[in-house]
Backbone as CSV, one residue per row, in Angstrom:
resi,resn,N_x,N_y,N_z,CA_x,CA_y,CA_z,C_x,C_y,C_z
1,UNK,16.886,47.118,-47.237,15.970,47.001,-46.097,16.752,46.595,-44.849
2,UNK,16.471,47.370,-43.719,17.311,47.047,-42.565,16.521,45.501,-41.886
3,UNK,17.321,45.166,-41.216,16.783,44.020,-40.232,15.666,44.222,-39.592
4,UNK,14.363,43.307,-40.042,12.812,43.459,-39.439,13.189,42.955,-37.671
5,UNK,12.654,44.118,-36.824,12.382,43.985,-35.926,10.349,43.385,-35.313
6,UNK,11.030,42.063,-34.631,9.643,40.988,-34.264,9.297,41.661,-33.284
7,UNK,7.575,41.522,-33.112,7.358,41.606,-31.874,7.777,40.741,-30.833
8,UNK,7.827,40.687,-29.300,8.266,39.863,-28.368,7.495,38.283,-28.838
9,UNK,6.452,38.300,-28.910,5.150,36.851,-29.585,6.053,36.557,-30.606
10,UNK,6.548,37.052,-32.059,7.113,36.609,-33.132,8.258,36.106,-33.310
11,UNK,9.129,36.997,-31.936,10.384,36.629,-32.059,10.404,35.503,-31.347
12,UNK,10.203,35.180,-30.049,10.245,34.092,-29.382,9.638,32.609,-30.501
13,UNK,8.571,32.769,-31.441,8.427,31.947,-32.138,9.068,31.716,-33.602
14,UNK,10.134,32.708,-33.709,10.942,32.298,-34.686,12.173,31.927,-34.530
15,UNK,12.514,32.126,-33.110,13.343,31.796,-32.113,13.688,30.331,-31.732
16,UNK,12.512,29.773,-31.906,12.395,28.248,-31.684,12.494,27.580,-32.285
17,UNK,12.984,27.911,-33.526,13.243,27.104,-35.030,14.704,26.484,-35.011
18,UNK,14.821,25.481,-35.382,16.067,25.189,-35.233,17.226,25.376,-36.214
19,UNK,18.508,25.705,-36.134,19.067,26.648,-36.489,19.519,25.458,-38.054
20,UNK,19.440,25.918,-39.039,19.518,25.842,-40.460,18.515,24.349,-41.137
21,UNK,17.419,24.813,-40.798,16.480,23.799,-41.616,16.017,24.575,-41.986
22,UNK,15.355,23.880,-42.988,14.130,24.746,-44.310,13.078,25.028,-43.680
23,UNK,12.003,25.932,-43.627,10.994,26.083,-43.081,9.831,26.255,-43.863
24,UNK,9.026,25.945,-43.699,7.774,26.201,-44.203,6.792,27.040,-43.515
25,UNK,6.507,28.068,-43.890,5.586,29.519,-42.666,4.215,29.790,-43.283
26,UNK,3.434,28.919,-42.469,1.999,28.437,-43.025,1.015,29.599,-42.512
27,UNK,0.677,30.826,-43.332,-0.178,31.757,-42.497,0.956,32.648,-42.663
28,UNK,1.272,32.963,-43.434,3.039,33.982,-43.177,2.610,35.400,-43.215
29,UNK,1.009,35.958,-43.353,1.374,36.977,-43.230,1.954,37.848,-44.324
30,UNK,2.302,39.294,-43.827,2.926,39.936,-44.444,4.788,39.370,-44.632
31,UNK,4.936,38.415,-43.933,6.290,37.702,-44.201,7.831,38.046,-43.445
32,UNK,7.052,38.782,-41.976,8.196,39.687,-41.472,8.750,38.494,-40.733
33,UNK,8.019,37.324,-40.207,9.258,35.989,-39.831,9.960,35.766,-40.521
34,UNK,9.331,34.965,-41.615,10.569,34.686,-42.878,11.556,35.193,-43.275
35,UNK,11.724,36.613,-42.799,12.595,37.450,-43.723,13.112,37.315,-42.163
36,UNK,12.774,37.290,-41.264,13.612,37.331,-39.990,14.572,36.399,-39.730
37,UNK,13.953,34.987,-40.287,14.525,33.695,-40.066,15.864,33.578,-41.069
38,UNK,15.693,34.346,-41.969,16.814,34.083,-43.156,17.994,35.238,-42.644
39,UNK,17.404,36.614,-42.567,18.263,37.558,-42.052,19.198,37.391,-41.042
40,UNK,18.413,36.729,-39.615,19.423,35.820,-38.809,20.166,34.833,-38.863
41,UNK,19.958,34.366,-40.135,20.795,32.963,-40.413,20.103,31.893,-39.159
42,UNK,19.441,31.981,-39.489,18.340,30.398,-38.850,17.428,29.659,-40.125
43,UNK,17.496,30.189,-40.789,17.132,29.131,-41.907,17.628,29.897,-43.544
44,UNK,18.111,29.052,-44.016,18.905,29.099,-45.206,17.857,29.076,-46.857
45,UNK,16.359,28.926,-46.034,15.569,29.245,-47.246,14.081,28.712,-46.693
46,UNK,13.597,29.292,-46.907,11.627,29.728,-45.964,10.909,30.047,-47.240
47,UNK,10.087,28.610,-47.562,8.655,28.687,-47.872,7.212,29.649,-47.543
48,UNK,6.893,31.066,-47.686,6.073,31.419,-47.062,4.588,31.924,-47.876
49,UNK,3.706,31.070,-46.920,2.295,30.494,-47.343,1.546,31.210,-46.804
50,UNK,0.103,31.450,-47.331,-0.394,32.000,-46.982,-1.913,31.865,-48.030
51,UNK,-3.196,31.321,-47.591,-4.362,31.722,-48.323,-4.890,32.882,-48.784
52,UNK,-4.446,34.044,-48.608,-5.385,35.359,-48.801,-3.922,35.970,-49.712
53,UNK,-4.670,36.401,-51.000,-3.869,37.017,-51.883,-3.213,38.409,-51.481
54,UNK,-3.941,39.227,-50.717,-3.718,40.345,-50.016,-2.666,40.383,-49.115
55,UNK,-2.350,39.885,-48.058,-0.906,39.755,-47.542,-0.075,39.069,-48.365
56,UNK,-0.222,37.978,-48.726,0.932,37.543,-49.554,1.508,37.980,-50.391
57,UNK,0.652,38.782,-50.884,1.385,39.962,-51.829,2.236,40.765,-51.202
58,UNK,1.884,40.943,-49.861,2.779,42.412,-49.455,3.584,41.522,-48.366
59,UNK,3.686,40.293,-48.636,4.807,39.731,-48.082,5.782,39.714,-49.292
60,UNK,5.384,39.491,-50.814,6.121,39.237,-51.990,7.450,40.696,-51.950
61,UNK,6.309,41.434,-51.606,6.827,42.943,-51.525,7.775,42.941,-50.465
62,UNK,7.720,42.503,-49.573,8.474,42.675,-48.581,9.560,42.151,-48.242
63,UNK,9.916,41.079,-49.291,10.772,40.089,-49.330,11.542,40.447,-50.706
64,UNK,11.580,41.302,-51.583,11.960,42.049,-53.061,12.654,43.370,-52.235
65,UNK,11.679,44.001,-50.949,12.904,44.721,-50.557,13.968,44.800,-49.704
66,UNK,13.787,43.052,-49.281,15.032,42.619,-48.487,16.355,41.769,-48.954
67,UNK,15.242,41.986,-50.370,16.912,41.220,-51.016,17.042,39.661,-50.918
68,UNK,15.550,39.262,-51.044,15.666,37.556,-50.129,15.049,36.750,-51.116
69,UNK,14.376,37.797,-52.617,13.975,36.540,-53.441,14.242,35.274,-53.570
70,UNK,15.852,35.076,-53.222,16.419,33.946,-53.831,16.165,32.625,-52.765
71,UNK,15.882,33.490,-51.381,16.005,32.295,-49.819,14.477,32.117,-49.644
72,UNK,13.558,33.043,-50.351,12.439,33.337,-49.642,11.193,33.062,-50.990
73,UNK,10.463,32.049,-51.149,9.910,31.772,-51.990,8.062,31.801,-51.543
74,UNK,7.153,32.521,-52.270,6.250,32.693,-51.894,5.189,32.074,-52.831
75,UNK,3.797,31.505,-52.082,3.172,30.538,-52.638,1.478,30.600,-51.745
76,UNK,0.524,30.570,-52.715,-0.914,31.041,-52.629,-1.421,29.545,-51.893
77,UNK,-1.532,29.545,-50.953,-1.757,28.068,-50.573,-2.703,27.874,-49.540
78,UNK,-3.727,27.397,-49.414,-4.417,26.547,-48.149,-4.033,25.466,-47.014
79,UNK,-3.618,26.290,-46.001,-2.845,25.087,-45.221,-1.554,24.640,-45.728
80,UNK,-0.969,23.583,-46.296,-0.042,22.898,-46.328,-0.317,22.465,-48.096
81,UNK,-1.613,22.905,-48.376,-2.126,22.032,-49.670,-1.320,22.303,-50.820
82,UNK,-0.070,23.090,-50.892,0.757,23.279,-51.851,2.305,23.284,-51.135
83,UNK,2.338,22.453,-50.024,3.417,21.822,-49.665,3.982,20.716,-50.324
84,UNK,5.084,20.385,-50.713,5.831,18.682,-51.244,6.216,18.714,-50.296
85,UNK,6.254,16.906,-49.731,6.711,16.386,-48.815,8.443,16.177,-49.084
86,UNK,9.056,16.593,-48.060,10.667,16.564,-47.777,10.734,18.216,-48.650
87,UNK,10.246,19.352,-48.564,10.552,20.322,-49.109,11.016,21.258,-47.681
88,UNK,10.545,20.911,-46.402,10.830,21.553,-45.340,11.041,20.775,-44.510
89,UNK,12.002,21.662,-43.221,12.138,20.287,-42.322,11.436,20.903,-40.825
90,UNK,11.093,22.367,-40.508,10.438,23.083,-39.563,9.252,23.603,-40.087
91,UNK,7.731,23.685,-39.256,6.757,24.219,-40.044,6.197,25.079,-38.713
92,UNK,5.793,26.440,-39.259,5.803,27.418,-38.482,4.120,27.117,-38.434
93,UNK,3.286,27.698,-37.646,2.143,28.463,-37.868,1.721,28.830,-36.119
94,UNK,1.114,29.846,-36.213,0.634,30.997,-35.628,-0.132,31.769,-35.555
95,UNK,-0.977,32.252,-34.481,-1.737,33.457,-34.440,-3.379,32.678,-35.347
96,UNK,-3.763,31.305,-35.436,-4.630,31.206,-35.874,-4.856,30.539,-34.689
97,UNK,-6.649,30.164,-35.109,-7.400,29.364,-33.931,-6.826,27.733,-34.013
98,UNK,-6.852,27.043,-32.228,-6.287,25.946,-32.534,-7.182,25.382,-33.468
99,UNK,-8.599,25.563,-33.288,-9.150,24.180,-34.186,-8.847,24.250,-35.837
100,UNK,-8.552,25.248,-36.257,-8.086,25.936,-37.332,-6.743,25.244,-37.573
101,UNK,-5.684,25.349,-37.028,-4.335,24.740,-37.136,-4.610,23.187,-36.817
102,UNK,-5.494,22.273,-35.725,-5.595,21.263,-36.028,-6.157,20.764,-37.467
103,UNK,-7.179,21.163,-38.017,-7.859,20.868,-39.420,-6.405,21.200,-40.366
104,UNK,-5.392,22.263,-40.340,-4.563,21.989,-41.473,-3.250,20.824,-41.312
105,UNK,-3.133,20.629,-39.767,-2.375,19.636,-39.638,-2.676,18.368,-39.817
106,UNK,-4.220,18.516,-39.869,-4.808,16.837,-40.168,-4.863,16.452,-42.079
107,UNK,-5.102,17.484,-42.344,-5.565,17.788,-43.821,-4.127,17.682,-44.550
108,UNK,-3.135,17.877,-43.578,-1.252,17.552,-44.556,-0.992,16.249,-43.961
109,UNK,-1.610,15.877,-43.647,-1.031,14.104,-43.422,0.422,13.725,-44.387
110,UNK,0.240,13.897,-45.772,0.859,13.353,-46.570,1.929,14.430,-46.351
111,UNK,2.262,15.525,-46.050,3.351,15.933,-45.734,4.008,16.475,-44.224
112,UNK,3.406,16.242,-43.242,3.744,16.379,-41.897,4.534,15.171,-41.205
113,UNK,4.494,14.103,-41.839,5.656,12.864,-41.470,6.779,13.453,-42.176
114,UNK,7.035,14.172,-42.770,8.507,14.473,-43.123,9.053,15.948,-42.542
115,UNK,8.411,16.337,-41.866,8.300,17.534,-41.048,8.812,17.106,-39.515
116,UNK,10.053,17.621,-39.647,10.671,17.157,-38.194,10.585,18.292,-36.857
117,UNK,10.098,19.415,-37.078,9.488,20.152,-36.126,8.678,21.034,-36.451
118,UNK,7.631,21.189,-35.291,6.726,22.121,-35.249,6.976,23.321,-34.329
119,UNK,6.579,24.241,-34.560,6.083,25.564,-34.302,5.293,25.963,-34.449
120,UNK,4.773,26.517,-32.846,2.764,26.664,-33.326,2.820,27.333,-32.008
121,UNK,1.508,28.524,-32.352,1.143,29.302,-31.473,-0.432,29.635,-31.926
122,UNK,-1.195,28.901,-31.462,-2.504,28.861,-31.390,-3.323,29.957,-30.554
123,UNK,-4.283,30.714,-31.064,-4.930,31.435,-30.388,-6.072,31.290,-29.057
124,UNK,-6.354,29.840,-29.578,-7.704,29.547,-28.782,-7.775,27.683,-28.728
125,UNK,-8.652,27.694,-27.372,-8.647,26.034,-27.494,-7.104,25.520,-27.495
126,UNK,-6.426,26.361,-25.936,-5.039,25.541,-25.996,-5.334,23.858,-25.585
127,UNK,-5.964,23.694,-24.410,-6.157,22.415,-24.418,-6.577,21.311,-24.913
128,UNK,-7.504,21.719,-25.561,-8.083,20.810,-26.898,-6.790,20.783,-27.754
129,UNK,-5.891,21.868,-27.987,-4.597,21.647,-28.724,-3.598,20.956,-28.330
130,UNK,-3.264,21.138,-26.856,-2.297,20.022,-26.649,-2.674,18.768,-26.308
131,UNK,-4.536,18.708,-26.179,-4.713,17.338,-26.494,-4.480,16.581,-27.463
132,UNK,-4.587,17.563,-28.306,-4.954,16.555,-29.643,-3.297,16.167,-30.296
133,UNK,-2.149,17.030,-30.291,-0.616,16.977,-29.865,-0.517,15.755,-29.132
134,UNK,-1.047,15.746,-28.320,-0.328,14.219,-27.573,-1.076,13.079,-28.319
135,UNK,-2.150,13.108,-28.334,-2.763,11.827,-29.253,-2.699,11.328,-30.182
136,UNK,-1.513,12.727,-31.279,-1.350,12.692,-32.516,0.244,12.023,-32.710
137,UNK,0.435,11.862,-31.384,2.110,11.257,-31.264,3.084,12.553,-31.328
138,UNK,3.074,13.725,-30.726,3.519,14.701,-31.239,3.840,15.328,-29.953
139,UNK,5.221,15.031,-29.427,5.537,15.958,-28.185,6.029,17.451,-28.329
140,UNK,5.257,17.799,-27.020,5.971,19.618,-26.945,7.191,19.951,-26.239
141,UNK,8.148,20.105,-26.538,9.738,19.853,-25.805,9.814,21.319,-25.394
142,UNK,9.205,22.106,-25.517,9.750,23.574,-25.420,7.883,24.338,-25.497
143,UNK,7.881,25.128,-24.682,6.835,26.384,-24.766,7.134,27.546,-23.850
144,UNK,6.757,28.380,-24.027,7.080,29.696,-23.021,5.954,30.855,-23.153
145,UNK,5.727,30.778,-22.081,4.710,31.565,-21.526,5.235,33.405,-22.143
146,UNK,4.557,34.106,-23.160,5.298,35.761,-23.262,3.793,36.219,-23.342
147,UNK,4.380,37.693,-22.298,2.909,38.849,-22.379,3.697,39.809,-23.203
148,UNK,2.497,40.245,-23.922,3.211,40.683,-25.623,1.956,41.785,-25.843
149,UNK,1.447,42.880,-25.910,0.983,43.808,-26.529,-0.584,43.580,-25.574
150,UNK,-0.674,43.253,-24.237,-1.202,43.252,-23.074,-1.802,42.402,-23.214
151,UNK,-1.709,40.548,-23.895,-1.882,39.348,-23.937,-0.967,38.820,-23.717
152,UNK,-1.591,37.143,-23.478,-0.475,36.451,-23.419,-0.881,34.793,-24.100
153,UNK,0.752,34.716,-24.671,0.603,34.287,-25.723,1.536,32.503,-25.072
154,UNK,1.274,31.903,-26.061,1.869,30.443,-25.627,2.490,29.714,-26.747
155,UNK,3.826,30.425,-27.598,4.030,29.485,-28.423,4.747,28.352,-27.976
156,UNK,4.483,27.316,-28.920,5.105,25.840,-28.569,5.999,25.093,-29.840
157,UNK,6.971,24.202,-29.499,7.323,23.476,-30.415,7.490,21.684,-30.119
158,UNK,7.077,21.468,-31.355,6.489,19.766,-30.895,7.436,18.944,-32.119
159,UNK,7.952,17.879,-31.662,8.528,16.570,-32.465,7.965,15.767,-32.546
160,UNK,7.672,14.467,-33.184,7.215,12.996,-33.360,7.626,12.247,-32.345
161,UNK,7.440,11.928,-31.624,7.746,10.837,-30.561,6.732,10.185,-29.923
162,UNK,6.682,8.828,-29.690,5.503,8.098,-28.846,5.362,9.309,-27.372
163,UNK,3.983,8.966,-27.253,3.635,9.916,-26.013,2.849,8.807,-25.353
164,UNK,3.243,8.831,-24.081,2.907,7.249,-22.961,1.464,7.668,-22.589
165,UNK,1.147,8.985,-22.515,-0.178,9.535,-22.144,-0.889,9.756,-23.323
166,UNK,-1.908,9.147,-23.657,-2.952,9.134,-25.398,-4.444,8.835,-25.176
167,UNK,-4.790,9.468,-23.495,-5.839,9.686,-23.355,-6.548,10.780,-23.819
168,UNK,-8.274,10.189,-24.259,-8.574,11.227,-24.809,-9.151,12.209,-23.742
169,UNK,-8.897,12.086,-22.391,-9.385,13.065,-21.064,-8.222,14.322,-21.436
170,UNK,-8.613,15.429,-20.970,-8.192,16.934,-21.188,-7.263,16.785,-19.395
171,UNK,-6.365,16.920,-19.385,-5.575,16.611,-18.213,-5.387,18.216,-17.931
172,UNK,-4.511,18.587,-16.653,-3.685,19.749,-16.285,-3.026,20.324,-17.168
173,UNK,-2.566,19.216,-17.719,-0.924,19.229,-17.846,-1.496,19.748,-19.795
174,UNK,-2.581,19.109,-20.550,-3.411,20.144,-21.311,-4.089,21.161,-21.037
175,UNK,-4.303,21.782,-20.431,-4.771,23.127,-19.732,-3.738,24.357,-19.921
176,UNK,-3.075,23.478,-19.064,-1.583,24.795,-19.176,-0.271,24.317,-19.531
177,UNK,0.247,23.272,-19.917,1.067,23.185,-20.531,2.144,22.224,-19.368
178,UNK,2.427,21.188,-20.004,3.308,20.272,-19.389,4.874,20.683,-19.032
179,UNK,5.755,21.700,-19.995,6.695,22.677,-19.731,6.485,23.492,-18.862
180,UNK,5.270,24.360,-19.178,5.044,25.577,-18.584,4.985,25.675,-16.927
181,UNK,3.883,24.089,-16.698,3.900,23.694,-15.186,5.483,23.534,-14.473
182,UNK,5.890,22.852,-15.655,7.377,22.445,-14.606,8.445,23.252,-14.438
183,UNK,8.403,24.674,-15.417,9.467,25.876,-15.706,8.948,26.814,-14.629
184,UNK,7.712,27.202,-14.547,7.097,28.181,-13.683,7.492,29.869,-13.748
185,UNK,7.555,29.878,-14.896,8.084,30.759,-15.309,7.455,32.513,-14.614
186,UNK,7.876,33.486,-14.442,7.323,34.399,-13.656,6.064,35.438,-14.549
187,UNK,6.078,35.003,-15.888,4.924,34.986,-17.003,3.781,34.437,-16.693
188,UNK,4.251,33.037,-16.659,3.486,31.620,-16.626,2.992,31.715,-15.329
189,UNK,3.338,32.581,-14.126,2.908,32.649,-12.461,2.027,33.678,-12.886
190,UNK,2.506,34.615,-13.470,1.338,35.698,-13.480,0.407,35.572,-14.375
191,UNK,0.329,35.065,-15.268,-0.861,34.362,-16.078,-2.095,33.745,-15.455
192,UNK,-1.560,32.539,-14.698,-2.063,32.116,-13.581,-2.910,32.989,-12.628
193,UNK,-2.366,33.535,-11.705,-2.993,34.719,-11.091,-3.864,35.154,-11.917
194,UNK,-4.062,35.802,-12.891,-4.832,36.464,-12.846,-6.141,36.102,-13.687
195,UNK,-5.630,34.473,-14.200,-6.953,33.711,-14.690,-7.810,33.213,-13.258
196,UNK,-6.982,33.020,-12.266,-7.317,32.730,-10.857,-8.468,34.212,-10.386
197,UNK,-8.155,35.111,-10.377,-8.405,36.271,-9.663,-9.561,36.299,-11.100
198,UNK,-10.000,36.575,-12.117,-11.000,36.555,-13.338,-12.029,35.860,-12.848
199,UNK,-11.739,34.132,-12.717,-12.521,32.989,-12.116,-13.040,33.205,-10.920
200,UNK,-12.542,34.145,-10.132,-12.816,33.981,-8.490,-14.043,35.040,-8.779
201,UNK,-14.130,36.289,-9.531,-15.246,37.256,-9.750,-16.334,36.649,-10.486
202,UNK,-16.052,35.634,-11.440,-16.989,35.350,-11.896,-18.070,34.549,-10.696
203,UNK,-17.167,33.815,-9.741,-17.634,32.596,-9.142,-18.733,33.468,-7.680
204,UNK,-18.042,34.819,-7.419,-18.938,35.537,-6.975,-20.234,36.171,-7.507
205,UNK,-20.367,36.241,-8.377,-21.215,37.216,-9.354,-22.222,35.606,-9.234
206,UNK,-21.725,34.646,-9.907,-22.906,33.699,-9.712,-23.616,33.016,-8.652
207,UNK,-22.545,32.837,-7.723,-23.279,33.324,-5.883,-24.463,33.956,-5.681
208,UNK,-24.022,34.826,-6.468,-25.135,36.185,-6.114,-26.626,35.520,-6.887
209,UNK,-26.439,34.947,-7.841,-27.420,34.565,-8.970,-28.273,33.328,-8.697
210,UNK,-29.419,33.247,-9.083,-30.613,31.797,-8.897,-30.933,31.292,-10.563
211,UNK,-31.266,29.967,-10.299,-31.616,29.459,-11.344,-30.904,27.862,-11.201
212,UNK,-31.173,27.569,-12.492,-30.132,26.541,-12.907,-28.645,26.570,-13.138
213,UNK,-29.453,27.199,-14.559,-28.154,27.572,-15.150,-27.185,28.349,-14.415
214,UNK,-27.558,29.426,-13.433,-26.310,29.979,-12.790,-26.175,28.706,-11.988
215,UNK,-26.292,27.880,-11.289,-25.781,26.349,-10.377,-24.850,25.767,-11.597
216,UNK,-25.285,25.432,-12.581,-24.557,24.763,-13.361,-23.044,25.276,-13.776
217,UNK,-22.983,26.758,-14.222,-21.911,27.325,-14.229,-21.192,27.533,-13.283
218,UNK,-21.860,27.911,-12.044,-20.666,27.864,-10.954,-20.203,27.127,-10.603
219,UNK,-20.865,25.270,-11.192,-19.941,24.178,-10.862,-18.873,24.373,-11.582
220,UNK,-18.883,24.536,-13.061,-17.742,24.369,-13.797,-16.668,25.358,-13.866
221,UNK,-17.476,26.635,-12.896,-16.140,27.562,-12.357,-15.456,27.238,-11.221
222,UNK,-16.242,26.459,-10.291,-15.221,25.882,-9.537,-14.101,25.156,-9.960
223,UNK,-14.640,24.250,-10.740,-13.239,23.116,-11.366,-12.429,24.081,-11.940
224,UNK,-12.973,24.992,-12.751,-11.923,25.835,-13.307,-10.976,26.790,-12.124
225,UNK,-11.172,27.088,-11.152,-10.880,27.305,-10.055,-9.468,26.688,-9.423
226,UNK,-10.520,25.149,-8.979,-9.607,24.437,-8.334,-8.349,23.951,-9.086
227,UNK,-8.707,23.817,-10.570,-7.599,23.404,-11.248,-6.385,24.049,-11.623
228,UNK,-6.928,25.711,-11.617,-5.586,26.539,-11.514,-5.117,26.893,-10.567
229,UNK,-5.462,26.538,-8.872,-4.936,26.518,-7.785,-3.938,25.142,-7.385
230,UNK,-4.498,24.589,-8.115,-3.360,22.545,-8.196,-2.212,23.294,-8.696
231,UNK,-2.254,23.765,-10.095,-1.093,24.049,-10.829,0.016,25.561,-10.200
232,UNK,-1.054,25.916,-9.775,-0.728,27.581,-9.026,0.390,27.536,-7.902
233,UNK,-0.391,26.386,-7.121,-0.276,26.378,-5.783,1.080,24.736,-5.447
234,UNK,1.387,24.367,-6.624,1.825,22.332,-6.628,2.952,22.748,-5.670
């Protein structure tokens, strides 16, 4: 099997792994990271998990024709629930909903203190995600804004460290990302824009509209508004 080529989203998040720890790839899919992570020599042997018997199988498959049985060990699992603690030292997951990846990160308690980095790319509810990241003692040292198959995507990677901010208020800096604000990346500008330019049609359309409920929403499109013009515009 030749070298699996990632999409731009996959690679950048297998990219962020640090170079020869064990990994654990929670949600793996058909298993084309794993086999990526070993093929590149970024990890020397990848756990890859997955609840649904149906991909994991054709990750089993996919990993028999790369020749990786021996680095690449596959396992029917819920979340983390057939993780041992100190068996990995990076834990991948991706492409699920945040509240989804928060419930399995809360639910491995007993093995996420021995887990010295994260990798995570959440679909939904980023801010509720990097809220709950900072409250959980869990900094994001690295994220990057990639438009990938005409989305855009936000993977992140987070360590254990006291975080001085452990309010439970949803800040900016949870909205869009405490890196992302300070890199400004020309992704991360155009992202911006055009959640700006989305918000600004909506905020007309309810102009146009009577009631309550349209008053009520166009308050909270303003804030949504003004808040990506703070970060847009700092």
């Amino acid at each position: 099997m030749q070298k699996v080529k990632l999409s731009e989203r996959l690679k950048t998040i297998a990219d962020m792994v640090t170079v020869g720890n064990k990994v654990a790839d929670i949600g793996c899919d058909h298993g084309f990271v794993s086999i990526y992570l070993v093929q590149n020599g970024i990890s020397p042997g990848v756990i890859a998990m997955d609840v649904r018997k149906g991909p994991l199988g054709m990750a089993k498959e996919h990993i028999l024709q790369a020749g990786l049985q021996n680095q690449i060990e596959t396992r029917l699992s819920d979340g983390m629930d057939r993780l041992v603690p100190g068996e990995a030292d990076s834990l991948i997951m991706a492409g699920m909903g945040g509240r989804l990846m928060m419930d399995i990160i809360c639910r491995g308690k007993e093995v996420t203190p021995g887990i010295r980095e994260f990798v995570l790319q959440p679909q939904s509810e980023l801010p509720l995600f990097r809220q709950f990241l900072r409250v959980n003692n869990l900094m994001i040292v690295e994220e990057r804004a990639v438009f990938d198959g005409g989305k855009y995507y936000f993977p992140m990677k987070a360590v254990w460290g006291s975080t001085e901010n452990r309010s439970l208020q949803i800040s900016d800096e949870d909205y869009f990302g405490p890196i992302l604000i300070k890199q400004r990346s020309n992704v991360f500008l155009e992202y911006l824009e055009k959640e700006l330019h989305t918000y600004q049609g909506v905020r007309e359309r309810l102009e146009a509209t009577t009631g309550d409920k349209a008053e009520q929403r166009l308050l909270e499109v303003q804030r949504d508004i003004e808040r990506i013009e703070r970060v847009l515009y700092r």
